[in-house]
KEKE-3310 file (N, C-alpha, C; in steps of 0.2 Angstrom, whole numbers, plus 5000, padded with zeros to 4 digits):
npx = (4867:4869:4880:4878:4870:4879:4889:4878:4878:4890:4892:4882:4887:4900:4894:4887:4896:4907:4897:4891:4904:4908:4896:4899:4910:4904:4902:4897:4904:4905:4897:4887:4877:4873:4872:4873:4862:4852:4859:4862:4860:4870:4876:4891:4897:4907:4915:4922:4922:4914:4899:4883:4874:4861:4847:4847:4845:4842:4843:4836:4833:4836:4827:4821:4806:4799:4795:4788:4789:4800:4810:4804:4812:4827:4827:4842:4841:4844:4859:4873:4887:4899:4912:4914:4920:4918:4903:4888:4874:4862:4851:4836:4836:4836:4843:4845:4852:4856:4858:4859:4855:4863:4861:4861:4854:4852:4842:4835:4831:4844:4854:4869:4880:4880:4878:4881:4877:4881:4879:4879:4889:4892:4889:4892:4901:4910:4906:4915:4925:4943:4958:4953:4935:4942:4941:4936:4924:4927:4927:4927:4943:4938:4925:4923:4916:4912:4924:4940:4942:4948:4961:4958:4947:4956:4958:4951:4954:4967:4974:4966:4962:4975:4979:4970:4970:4981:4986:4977:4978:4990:4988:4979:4985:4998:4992:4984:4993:5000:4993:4996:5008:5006:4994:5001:5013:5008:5001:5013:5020:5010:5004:5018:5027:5019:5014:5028:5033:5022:5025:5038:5039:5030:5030:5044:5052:5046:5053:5064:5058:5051:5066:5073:5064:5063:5074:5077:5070:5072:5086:5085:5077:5068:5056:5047:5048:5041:5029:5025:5025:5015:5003:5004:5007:5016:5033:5029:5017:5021:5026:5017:5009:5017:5019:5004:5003:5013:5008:4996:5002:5007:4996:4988:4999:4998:4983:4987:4997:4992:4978:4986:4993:4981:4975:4983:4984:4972:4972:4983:4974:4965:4973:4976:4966:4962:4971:4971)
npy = (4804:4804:4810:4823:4829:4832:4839:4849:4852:4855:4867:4877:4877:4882:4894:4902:4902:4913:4923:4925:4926:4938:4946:4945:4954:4968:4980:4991:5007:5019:5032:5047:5055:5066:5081:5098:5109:5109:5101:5084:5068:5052:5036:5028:5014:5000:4995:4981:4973:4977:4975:4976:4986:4988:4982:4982:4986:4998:4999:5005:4999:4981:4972:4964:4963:4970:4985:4994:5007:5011:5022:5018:5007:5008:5008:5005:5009:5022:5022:5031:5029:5035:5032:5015:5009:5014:5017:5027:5032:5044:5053:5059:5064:5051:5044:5044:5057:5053:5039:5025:5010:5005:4995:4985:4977:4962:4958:4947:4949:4946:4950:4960:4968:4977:4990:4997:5013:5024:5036:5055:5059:5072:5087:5086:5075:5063:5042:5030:5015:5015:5008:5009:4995:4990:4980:4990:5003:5022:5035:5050:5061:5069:5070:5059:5057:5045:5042:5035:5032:5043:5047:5044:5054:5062:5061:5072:5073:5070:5081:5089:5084:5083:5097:5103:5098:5096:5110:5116:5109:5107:5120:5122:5112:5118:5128:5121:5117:5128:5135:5127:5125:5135:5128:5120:5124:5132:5122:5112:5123:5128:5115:5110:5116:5118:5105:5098:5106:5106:5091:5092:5100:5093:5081:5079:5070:5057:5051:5045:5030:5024:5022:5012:5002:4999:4993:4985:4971:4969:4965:4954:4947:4944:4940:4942:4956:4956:4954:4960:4973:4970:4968:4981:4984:4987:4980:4975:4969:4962:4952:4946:4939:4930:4922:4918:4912:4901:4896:4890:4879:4872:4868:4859:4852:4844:4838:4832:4822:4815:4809:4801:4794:4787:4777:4770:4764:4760:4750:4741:4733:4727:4718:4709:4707:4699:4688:4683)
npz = (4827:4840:4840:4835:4842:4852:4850:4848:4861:4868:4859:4864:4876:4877:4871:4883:4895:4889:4890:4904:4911:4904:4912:4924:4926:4925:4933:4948:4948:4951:4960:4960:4971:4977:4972:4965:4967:4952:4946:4940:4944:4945:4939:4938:4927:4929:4914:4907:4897:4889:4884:4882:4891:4888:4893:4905:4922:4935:4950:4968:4979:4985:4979:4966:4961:4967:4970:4983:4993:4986:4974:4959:4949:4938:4917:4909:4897:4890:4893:4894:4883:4879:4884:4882:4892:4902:4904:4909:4918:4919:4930:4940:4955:4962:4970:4990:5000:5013:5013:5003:4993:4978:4966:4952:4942:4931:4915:4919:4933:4940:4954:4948:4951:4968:4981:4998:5005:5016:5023:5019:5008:5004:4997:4978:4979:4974:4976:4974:4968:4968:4962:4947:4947:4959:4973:4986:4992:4990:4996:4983:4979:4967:4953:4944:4929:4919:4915:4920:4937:4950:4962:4981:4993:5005:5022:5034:5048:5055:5055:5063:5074:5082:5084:5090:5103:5111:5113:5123:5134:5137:5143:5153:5164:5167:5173:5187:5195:5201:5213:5221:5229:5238:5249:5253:5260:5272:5279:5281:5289:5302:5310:5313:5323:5334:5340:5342:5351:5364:5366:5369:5378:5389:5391:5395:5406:5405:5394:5395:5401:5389:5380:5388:5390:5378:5374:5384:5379:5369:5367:5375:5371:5360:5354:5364:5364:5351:5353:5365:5355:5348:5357:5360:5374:5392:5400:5412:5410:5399:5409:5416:5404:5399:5412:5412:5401:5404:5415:5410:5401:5409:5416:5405:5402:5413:5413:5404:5405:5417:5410:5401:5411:5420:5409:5407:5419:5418:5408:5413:5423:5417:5410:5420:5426:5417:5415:5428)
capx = (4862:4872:4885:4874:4868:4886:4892:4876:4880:4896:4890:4877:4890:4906:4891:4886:4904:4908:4892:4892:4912:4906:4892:4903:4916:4902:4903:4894:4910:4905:4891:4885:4870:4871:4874:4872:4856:4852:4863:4857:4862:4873:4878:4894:4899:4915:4912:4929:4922:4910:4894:4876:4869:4854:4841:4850:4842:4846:4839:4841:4835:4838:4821:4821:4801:4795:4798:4785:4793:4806:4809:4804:4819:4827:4831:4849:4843:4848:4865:4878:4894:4905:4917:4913:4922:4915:4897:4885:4867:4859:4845:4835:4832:4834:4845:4843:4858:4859:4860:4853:4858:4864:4859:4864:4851:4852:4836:4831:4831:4850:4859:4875:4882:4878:4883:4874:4880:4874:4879:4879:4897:4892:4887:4897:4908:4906:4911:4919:4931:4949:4958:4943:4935:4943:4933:4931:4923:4928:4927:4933:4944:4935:4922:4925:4908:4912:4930:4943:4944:4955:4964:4953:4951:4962:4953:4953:4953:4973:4976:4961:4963:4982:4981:4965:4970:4988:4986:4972:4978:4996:4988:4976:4990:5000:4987:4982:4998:5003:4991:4994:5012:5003:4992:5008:5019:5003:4998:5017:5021:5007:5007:5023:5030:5015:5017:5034:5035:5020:5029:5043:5037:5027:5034:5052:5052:5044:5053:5069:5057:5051:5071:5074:5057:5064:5083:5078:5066:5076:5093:5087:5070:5064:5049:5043:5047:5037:5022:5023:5021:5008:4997:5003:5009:5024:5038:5025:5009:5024:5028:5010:5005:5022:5017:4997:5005:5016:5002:4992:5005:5009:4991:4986:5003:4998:4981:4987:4999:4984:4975:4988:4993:4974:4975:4989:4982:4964:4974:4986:4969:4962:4977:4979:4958:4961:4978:4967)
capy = (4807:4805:4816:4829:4832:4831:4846:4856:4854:4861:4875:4880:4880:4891:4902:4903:4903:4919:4929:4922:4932:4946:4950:4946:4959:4972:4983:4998:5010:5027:5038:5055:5055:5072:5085:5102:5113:5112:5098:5079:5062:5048:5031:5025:5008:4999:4988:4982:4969:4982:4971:4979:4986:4991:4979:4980:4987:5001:4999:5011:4992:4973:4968:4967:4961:4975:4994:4997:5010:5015:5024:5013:5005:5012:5003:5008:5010:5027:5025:5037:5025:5040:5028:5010:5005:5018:5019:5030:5033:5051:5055:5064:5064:5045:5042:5046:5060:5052:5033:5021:5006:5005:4989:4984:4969:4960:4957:4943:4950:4943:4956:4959:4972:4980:4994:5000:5018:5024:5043:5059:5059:5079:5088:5084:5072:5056:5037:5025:5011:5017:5010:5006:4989:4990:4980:4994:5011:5026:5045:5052:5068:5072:5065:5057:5054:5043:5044:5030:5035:5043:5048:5044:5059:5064:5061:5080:5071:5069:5086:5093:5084:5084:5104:5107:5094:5101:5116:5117:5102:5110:5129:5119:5109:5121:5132:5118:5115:5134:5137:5120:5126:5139:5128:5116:5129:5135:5116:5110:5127:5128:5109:5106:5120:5116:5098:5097:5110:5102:5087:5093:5102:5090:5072:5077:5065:5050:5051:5039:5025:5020:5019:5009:4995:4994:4991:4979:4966:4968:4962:4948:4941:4948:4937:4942:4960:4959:4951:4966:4976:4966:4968:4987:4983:4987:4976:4970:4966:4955:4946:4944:4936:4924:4917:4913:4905:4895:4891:4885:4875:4868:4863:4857:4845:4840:4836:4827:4817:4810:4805:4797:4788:4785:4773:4766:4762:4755:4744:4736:4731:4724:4714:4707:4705:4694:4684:4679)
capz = (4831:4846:4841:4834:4851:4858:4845:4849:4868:4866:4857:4868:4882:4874:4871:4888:4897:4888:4891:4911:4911:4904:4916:4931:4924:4923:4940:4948:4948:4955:4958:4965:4975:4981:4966:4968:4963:4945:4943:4941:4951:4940:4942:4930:4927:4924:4908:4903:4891:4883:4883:4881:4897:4888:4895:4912:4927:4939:4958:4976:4983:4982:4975:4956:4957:4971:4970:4986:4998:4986:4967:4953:4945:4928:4914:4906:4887:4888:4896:4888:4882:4876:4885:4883:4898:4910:4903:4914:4917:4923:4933:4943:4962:4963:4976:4995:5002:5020:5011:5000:4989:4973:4965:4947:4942:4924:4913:4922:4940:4944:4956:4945:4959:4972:4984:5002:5008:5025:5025:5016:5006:5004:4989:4973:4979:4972:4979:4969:4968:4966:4954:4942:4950:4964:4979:4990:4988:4996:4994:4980:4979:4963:4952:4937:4927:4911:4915:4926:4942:4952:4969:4987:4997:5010:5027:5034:5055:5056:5055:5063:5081:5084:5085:5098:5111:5115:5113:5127:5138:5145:5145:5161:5167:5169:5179:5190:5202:5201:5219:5226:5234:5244:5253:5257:5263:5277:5283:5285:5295:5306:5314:5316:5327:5340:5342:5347:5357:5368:5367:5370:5385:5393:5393:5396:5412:5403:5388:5396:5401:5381:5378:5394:5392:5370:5374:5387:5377:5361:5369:5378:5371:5353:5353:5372:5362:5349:5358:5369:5351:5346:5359:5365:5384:5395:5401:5418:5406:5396:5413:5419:5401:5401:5418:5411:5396:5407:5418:5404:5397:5415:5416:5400:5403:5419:5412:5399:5409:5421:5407:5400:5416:5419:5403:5409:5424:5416:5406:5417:5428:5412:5406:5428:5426:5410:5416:5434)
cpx = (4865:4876:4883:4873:4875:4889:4885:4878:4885:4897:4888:4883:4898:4901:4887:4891:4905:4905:4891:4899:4911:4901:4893:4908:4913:4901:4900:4901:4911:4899:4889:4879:4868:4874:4873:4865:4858:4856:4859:4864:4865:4876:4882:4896:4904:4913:4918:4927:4915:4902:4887:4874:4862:4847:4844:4846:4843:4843:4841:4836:4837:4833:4817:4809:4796:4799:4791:4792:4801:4807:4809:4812:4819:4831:4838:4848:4843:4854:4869:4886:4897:4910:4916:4913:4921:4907:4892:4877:4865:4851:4844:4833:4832:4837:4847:4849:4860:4860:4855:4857:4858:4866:4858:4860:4850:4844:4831:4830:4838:4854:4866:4879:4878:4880:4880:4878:4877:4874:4880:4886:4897:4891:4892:4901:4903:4910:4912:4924:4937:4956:4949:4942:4938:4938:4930:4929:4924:4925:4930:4936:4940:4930:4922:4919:4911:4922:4935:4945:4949:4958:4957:4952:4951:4955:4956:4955:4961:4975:4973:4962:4969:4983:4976:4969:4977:4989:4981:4975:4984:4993:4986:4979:4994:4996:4987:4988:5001:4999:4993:5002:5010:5000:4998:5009:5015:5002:5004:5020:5018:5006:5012:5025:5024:5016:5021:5036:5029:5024:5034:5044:5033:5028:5040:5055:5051:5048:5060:5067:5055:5057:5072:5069:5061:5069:5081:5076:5071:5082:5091:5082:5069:5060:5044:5042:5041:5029:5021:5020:5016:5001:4997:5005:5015:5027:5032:5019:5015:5024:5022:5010:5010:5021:5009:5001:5007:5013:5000:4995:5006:5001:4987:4994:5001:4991:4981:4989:4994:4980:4977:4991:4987:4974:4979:4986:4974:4967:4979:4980:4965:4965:4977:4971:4959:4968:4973:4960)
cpy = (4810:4810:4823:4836:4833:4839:4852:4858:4858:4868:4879:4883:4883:4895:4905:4905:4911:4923:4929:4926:4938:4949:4949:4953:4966:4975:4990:5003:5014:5030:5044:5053:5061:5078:5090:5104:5113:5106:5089:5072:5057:5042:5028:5018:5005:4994:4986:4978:4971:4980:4977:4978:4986:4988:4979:4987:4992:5002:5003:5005:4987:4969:4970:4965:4966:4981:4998:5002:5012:5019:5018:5012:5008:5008:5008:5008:5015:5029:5028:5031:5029:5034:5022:5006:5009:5022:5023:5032:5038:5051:5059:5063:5055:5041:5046:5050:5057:5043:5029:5014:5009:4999:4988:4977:4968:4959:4951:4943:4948:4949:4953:4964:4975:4983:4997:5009:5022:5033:5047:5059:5067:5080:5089:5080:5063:5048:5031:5020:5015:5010:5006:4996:4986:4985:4983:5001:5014:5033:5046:5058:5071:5067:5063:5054:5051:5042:5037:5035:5037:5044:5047:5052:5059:5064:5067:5078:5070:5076:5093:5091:5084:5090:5105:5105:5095:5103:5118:5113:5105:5115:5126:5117:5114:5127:5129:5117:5124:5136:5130:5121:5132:5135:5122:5118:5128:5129:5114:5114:5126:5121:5108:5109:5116:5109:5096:5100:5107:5096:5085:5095:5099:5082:5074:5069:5056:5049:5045:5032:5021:5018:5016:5002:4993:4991:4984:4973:4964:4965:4957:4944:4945:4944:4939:4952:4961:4955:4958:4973:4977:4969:4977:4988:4984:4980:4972:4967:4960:4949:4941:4939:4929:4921:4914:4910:4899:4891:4886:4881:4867:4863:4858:4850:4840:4834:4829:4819:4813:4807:4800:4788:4784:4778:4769:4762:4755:4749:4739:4732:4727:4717:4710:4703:4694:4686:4677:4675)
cpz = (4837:4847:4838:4839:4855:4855:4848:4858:4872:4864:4861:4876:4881:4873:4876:4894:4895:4891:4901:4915:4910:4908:4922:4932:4927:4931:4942:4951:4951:4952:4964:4965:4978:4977:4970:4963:4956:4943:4943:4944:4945:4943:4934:4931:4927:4919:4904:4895:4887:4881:4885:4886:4894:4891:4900:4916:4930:4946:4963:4979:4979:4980:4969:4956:4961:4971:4975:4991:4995:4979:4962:4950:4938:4923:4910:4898:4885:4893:4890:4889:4875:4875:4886:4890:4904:4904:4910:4916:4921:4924:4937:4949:4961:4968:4982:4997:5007:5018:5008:4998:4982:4969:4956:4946:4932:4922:4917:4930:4945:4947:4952:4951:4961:4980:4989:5005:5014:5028:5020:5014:5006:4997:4984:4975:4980:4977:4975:4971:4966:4967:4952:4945:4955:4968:4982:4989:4991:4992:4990:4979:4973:4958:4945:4931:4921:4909:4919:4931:4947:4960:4973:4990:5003:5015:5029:5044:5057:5056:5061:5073:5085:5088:5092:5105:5113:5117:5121:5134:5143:5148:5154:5163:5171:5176:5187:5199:5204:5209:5223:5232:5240:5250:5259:5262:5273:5280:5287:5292:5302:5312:5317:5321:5336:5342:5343:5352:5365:5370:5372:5379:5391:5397:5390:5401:5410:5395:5388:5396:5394:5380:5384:5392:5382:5371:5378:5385:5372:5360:5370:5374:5365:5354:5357:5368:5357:5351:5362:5362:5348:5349:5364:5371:5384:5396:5408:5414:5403:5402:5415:5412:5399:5407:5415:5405:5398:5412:5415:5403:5402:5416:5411:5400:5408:5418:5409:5401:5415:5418:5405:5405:5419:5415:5405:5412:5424:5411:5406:5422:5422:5409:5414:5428:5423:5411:5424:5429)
residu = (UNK:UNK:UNK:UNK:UNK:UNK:UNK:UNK:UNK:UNK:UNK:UNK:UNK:UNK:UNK:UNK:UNK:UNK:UNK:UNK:UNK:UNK:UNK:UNK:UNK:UNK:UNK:UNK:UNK:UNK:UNK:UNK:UNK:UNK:UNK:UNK:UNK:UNK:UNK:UNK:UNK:UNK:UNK:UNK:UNK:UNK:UNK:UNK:UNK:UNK:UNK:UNK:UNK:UNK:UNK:UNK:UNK:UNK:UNK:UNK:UNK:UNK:UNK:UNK:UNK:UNK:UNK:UNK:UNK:UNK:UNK:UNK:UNK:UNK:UNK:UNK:UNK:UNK:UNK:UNK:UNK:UNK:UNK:UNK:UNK:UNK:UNK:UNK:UNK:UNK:UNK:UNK:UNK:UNK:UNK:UNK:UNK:UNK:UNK:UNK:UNK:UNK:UNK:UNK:UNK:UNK:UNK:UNK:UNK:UNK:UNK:UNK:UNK:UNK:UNK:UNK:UNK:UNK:UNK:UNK:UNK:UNK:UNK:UNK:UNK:UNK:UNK:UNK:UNK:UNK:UNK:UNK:UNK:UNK:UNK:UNK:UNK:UNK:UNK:UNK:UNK:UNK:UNK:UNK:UNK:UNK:UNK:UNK:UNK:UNK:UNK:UNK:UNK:UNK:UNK:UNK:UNK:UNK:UNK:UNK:UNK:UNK:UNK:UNK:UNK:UNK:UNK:UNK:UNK:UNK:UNK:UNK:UNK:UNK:UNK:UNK:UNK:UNK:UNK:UNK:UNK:UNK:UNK:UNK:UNK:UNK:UNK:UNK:UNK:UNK:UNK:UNK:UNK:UNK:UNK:UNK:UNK:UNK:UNK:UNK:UNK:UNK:UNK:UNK:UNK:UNK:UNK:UNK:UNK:UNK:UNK:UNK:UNK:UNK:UNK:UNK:UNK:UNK:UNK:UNK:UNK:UNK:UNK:UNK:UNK:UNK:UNK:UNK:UNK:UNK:UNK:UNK:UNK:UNK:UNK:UNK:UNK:UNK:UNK:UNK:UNK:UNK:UNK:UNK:UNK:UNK:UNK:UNK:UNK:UNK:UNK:UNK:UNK:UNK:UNK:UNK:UNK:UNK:UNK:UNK:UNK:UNK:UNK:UNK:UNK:UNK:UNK:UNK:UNK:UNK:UNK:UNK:UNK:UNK:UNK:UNK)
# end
């Protein structure tokens, strides 16, 4: 009995392994969503292991048990398998030009594939995996219905922006600095000539004492010089502001020193207090 049961078990599960293979294999392959007038809308499959779509599903969503808000779902017992392994199913008006889903569900509601597109690919040009069952889909150069698919197509954006923005970019560059030597020429002219000539003409007299007040600080004292930089004063402002410093320094010693002798003084009278 036991092994009865052990033999049908085994049965049951090599005949479920196979068929579990087979409907992983089964892939949405390529489809037009945007035909031209008079022509109709198709969705092919890739089916390498040839297995009977006919109770299978075909959805524009992802819920096999509700079709509110979108085309009832269609079953594939009229798909065309000219070519076994590119089977394909035609309709009409069933998928959206600006984006839909395309959703592959098996008889019992299980998504077998499924594929979301979000913009118009254009009329007649389908999207597909390349090569057949590829992961990802793109555009294809041409559309392959019931066929293996083929080449992607050419993005037309690498040809298209190289050429405008060059071409435009120096013509204005070049334009732009072609007046900018005029206003040069007339700003440097115009100032320079006047300002030396008053200069020139009116502090001749005073023009020995700056070299006289820089020679003399920078020979003897660079610090008392640039203290005079610092604060903008002549050679008397340095002398005036070196004697308050030395004031200060003198008072603030003198201070210190009285305090310090102070202390002294209060605890030699402490120590003479404490000894009597």
């Amino acid at each position: 009995m036991l092994k009865n049961l052990a033999v049908i078990i085994i049965l049951v599960t090599f005949s479920i392994i196979p068929n579990a293979y087979a409907i992983s294999n089964v892939l949405i392959n390529e489809f037009l969503a945007h035909p031209s007038s008079g022509n109709k809308e198709w969705v092919e499959f890739y089916n390498p292991s040839s297995i009977d779509l006919s109770n299978y599903f075909l959805d524009d969503d992802t819920s096999f048990a509700s079709d509110i808000g979108s085309s009832p779902k269609k079953t594939l017992s009229s798909i065309i398998t000219t070519d076994p392994t590119h089977p394909y199913l035609e309709f009409d008006s069933f998928l959206n030009n600006s984006g839909d889903y395309v959703v592959l569900f098996a008889n019992d509601g299980t998504i077998i594939d499924q594929y979301q597109y979000t913009q118009d690919p254009g009329e007649n040009l389908s999207i597909g995996r390349t090569p057949d069952g590829n992961d990802e889909f793109v555009n294809l150069a041409q559309p392959s219905k019931g066929l293996s698919n083929g080449q992607a197509l050419p993005s037309p954006t690498p040809t298209s922006s190289p050429t405008s923005s060059p071409v435009q970019t120096p013509s204005s560059s070049l334009k732009s600095p072609s007046p900018s030597p005029a206003p040069t020429q007339t700003i440097t002219k115009s100032p320079s000539p006047k300002p030396s000539s008053e200069v020139l003409g009116e502090k001749q007299e005073s023009t020995p004492s700056p070299i006289s007040i820089s020679s003399g600080p920078t020979s003897a004292s660079p610090s008392l010089f640039a203290f005079q930089s610092a604060l903008g004063i002549g050679s008397p402002g340095i002398l005036i502001a070196t004697g308050l410093m030395l004031m200060g320094l003198s008072i603030g010693f003198y201070l210190w020193y009285k305090r310090v002798s102070n202390q002294a003084l209060d605890g030699q009278e402490k120590s003479n207090n404490q000894n009597g």
